[in-house]
C-alpha positions as CSV (number, residue, x, y, z in Angstrom):
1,X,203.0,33.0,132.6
2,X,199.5,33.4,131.9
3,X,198.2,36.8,131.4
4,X,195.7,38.3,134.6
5,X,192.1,38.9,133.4
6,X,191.3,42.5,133.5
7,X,188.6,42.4,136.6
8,X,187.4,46.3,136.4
9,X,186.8,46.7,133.1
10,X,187.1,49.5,130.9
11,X,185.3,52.2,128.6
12,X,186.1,52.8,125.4
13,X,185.4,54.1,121.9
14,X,184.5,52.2,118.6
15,X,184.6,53.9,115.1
16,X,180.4,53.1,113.8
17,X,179.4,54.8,116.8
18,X,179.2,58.2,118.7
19,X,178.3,56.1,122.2
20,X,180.9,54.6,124.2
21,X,181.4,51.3,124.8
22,X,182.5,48.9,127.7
23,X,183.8,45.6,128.2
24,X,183.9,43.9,131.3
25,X,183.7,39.7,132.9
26,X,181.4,38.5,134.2
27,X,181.4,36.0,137.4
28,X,182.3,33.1,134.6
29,X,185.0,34.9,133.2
30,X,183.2,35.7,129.9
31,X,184.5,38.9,128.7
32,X,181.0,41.0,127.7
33,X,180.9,44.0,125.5
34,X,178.0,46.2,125.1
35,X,177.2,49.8,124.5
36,X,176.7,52.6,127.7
37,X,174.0,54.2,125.5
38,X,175.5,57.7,126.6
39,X,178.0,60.1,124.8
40,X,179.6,61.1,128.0
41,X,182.5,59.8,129.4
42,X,182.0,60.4,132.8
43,X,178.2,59.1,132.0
44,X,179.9,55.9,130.8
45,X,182.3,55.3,133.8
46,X,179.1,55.3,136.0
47,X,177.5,52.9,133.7
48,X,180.4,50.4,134.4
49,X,180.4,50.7,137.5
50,X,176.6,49.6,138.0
51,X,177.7,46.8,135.8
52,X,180.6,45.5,138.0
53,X,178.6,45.9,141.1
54,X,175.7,43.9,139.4
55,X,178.1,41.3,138.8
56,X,179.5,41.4,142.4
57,X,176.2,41.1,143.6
58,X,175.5,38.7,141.4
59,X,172.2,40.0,140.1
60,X,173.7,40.9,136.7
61,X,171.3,38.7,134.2
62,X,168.2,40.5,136.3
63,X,169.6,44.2,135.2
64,X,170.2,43.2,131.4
65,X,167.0,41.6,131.6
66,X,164.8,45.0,133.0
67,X,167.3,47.4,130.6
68,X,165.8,45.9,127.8
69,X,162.2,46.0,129.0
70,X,160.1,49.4,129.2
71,X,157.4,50.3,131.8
72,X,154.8,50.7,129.4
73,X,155.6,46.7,127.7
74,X,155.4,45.4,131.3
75,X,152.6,47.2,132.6
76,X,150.5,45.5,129.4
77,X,152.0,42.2,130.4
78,X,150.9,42.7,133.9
79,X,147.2,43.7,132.8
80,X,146.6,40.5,130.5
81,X,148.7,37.8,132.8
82,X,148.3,38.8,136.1
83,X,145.5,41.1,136.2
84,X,142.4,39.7,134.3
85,X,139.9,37.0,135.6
86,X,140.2,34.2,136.9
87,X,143.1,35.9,138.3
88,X,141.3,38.9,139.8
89,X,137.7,39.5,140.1
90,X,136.4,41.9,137.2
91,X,136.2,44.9,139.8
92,X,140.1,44.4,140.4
93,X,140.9,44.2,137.2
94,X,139.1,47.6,136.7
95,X,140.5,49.2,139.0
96,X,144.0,48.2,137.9
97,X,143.2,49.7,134.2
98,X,142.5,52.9,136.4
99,X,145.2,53.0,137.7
100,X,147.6,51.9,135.2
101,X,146.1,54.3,133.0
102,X,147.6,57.1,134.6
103,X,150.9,54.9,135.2
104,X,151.9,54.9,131.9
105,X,151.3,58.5,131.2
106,X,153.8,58.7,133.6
107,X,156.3,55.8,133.0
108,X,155.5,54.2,129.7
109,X,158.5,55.4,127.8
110,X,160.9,54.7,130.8
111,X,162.8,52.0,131.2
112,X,161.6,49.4,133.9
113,X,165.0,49.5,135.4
114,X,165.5,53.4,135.5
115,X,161.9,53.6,137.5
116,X,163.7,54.6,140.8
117,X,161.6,55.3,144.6
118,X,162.8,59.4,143.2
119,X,160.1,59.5,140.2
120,X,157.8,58.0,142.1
121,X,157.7,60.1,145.0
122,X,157.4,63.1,142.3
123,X,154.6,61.2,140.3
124,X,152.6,60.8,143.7
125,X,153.2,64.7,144.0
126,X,152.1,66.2,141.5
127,X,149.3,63.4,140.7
128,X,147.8,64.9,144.6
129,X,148.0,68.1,142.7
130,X,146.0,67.2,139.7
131,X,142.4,68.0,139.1
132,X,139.5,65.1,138.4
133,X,138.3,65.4,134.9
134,X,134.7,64.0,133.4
135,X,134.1,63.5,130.3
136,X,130.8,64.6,129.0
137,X,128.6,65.7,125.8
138,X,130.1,68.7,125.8
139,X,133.8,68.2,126.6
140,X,135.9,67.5,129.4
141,X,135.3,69.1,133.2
142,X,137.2,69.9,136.0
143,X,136.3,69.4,139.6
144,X,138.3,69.1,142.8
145,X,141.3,68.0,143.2
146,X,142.0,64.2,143.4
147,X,142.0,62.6,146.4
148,X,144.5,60.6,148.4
149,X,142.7,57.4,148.6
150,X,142.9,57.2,144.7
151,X,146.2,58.6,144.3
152,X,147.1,55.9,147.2
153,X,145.2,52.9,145.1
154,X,147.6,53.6,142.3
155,X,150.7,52.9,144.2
156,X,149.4,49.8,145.5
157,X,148.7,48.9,141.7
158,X,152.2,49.8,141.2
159,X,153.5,48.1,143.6
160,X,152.1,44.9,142.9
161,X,153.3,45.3,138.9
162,X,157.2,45.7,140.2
163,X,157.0,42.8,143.2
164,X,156.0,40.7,139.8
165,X,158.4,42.5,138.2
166,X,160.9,41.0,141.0
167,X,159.4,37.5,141.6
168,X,160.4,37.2,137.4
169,X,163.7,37.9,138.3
170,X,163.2,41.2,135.9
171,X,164.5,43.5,138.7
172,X,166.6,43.2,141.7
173,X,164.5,45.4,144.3
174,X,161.3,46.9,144.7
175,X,161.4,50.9,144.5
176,X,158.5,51.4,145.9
177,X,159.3,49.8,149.2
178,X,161.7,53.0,149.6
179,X,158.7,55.3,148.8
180,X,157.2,57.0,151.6
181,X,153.1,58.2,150.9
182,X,153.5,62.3,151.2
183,X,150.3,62.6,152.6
184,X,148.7,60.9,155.5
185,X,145.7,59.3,154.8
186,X,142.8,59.3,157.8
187,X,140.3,56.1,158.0
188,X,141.5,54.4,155.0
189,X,140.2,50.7,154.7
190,X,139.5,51.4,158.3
191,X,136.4,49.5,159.0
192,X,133.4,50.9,161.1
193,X,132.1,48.6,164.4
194,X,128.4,48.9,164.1
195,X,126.7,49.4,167.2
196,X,123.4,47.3,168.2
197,X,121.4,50.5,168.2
198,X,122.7,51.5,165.1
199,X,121.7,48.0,163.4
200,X,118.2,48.3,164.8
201,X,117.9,52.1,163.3
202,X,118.7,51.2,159.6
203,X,117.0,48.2,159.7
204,X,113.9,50.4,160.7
205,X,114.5,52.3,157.6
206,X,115.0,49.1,155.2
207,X,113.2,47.1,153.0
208,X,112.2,43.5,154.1
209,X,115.4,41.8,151.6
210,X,117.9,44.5,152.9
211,X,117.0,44.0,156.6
212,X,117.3,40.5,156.1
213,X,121.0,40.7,154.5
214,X,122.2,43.5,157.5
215,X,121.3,40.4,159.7
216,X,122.9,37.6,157.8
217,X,125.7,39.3,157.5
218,X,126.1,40.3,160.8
219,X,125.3,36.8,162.2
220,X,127.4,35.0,159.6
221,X,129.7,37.1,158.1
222,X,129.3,36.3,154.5
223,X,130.4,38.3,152.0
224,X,128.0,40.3,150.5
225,X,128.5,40.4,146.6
226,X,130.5,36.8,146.3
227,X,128.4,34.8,148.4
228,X,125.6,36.4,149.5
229,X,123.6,37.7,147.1
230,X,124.6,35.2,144.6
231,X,123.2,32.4,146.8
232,X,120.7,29.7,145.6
233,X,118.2,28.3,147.5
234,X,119.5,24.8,147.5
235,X,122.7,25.9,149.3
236,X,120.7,26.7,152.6
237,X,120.2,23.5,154.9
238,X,117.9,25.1,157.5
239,X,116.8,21.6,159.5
240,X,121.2,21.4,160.3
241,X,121.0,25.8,160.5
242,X,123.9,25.7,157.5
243,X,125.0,27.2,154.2
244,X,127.3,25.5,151.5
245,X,129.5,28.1,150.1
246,X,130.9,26.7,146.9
247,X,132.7,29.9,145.4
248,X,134.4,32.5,147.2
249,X,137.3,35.0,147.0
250,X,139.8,32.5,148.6
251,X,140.2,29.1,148.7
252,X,139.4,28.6,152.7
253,X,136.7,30.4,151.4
254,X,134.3,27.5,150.4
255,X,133.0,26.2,153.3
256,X,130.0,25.3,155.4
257,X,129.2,28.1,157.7
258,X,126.7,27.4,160.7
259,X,124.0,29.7,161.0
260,X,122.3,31.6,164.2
261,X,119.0,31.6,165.2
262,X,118.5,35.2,164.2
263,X,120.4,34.3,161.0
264,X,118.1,31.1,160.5
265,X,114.6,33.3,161.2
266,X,116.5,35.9,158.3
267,X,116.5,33.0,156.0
268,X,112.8,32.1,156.5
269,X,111.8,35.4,155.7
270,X,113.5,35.7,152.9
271,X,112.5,32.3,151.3
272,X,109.2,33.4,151.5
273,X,109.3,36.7,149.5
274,X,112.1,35.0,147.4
275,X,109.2,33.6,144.8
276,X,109.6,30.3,143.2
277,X,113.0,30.8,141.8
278,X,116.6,29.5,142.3
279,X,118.1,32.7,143.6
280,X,117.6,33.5,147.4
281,X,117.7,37.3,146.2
282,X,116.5,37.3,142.9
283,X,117.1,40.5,140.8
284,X,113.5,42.4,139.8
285,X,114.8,43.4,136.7
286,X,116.8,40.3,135.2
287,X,116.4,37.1,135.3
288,X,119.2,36.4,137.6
289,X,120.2,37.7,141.1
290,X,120.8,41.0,142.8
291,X,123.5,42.2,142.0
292,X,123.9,45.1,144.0
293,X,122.5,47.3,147.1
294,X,124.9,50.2,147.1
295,X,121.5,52.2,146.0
296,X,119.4,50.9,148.7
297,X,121.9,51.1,151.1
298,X,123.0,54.4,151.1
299,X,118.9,55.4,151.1
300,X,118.7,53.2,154.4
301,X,122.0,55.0,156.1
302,X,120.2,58.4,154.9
303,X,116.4,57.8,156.5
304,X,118.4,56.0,159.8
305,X,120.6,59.1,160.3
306,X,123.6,57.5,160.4
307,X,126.8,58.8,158.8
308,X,127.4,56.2,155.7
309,X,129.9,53.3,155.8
310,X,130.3,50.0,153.5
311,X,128.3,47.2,153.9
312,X,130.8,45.5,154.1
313,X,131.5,46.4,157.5
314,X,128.6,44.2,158.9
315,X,131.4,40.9,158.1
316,X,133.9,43.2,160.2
317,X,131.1,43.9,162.9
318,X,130.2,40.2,162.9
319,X,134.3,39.6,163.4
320,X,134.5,42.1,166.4
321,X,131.4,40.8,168.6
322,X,133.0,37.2,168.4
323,X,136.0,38.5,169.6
324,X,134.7,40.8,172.3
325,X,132.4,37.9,173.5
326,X,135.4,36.1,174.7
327,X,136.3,34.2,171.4
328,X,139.8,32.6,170.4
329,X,141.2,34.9,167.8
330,X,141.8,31.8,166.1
331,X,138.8,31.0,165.7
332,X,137.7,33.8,164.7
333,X,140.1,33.5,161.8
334,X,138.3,30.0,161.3
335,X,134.7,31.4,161.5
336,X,135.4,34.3,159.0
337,X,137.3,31.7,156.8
338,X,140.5,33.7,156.3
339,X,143.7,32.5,154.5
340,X,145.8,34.4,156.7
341,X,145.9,35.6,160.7
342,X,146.9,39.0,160.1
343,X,143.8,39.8,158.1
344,X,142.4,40.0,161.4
345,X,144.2,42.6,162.6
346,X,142.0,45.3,161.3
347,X,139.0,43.7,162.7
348,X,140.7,43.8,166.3
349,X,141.5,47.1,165.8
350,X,137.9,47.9,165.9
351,X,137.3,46.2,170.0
352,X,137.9,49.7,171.5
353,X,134.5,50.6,170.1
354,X,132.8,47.9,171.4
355,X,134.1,48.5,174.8
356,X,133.0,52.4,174.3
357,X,129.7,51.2,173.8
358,X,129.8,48.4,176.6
359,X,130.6,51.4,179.2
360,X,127.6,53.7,178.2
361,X,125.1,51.2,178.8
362,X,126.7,51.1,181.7
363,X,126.6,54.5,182.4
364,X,123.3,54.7,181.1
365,X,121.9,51.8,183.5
366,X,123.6,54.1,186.5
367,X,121.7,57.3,185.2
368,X,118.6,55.3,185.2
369,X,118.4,54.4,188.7
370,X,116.6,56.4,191.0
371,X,118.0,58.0,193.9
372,X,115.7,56.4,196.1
373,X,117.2,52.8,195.1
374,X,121.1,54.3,196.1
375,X,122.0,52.5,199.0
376,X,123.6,54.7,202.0
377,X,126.7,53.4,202.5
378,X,128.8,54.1,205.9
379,X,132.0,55.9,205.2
380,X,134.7,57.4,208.2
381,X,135.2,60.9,207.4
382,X,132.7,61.0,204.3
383,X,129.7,62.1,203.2
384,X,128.4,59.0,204.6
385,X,126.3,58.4,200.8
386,X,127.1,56.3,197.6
387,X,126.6,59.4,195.0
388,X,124.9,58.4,191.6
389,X,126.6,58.6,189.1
């Protein structure tokens, strides 16, 4: 009779070393033996028992593979495969060395697999508690402490890096899916509805090339650094009222996008202070576009009185007044070119606004009218008037 294979495993010790040591099968029936790495017994029973329940869940290879792979070797990996352009715009990528910097002050000499939702949680603690520090001519100084929003980017950095880590079969789960934020962050990525008479202030308080892009934008909504301000002059086709877009952030991205009749008169202003160049908002300084209007931008918030927000916005501004003037939500996806329907989400969010400003011009229309225009209106038991409001 043949002898039964020991299914449970079992610890044990080996003369050349202090650690313990188990042996176990795998789902094949492979008898494996490898060392616990810990001195304790107790230590080493726990050990197994991760193993065997690794096997029964069949997700042994995955553990083996993240045991012999530390945080600080995979964040690296992450960085130069997954992080740089093409993959990520240059801006992304920066951020992500940010954020990984303070990662792997953290986490570098852990283990990938021993990264548990736990140490998280207490990294996200006590990085809320942590002062911002500036390097300068003189040294290093101290300001406030650092905020939410940043300590917030960093787990999204981190959790991208382990649902890699996942996808390469490296670990089983995601930790940080178990982690919950401990502070509750107000307005984040929340995007601000711009009013009419707000857009009519700051373009008051612009120069010409900015109020032409606060009204491309909010008539096509392009986005600003990717297609806007690098746009050449050949991609405009005002006799059709179009724009090619031939590079963008995502592939639905590159499209033609029709163009209003405010956006079309935007256009013709700025090809005429444009100058005889390629660019459609050629840089003053270099030879090729604008880069930027972050500058001129907040300036223009600052004269206009108006409490600063990205420009960015103005492509979610553009999304909410095609979906309060009675347009599909799909196509609304379609007209801001989005991969994916629940990116619009955020933009619907922003409708209560727009109906808060659709009922105080109609208040404001009712405070306007003079008493003399208020019909008398017969009412049993009333005042036997139509009050204004």
């Amino acid at each position: 009779m043949a002898r039964p294979l020991e299914q449970d495993g079992a610890v044990y010790r080996r003369r050349d070393t202090n650690f313990w040591w188990m042996r176990y099968r795998d789902r094949t029936g492979i008898l494996r033996k490898e060392s616990t790495g810990v001195r304790d017994w107790q230590a080493a029973q726990k050990k197994l028992r991760e193993r065997l329940q690794a096997r029964d869940g069949n997700i042994l290879d995955i553990v083996r593979k993240g045991e012999a792979l530390n945080f600080g070797q995979w964040a690296d990996f992450f960085l130069e495969n997954y992080s740089k352009p093409p993959i990520r715009e240059p801006k992304t990528h920066a951020a992500n060395l940010r954020a990984t910097l303070h990662l792997k002050r953290a986490f570098a000499a852990r283990r990938l697999f021993d990264v548990t939702a736990d140490d998280i949680e207490l990294f996200l603690r006590e990085r809320l508690c942590q002062r911002v520090r500036t390097k300068t001519t003189n040294g290093y100084n101290e300001r406030g402490t650092v905020k939410p929003a940043t300590v917030h980017q960093e787990l999204r950095v981190l959790r991208r890096m382990l649902n890699v880590a996942v996808r390469k079969k490296l670990l089983p789960s995601n930790p940080c899916s178990s982690v919950e934020f401990p502070v509750a962050i107000k307005r984040l990525f929340k995007p601000h509805y711009v009013t009419w008479s707000e857009q009519q202030r700051i373009e008051r308080h612009s120069p010409p090339h900015l109020r032409n892009i606060v009204r491309i934008l909010t008539e096509t909504g392009l986005r600003i650094n990717k297609e806007l301000l690098s746009m050449r002059k050949d991609q405009l086709d005002i006799a059709n009222a179009t724009v090619w877009i031939p590079d963008s952030k995502t592939e639905n991205g590159v499209a033609e996008v029709p163009l209003t009749p405010i956006a079309v008169d935007a256009c013709h202003r700025q090809l005429s202070t444009a100058g005889p160049g390629d660019w459609l908002f050629p840089s003053p300084r270099t030879i090729g576009h604008l880069r930027s209007v972050k500058k001129v931008w907040r300036t223009a918030l600052r004269k206009a009185q108006v409490s600063y927000f990205r420009i960015y916005d103005l492509r979610s501004t553009y999304a909410t007044r095609l979906s309060a003037g009675g347009v599909a939500d799909e196509w609304v996806v379609q007209l801001l070119r989005q991969g994916n329907s629940d990116v619009f989400k955020k933009y619907s969010q922003m409708k209560l606004a727009m109906k808060r400003e659709a009922l105080e011009k109609l208040n404001r229309r009712a405070n306007e009218m003079l008493v003399s225009q208020a019909q008398s209106a017969s009412v049993d038991g009333g005042f036997g008037t139509v009050l204004v409001q």
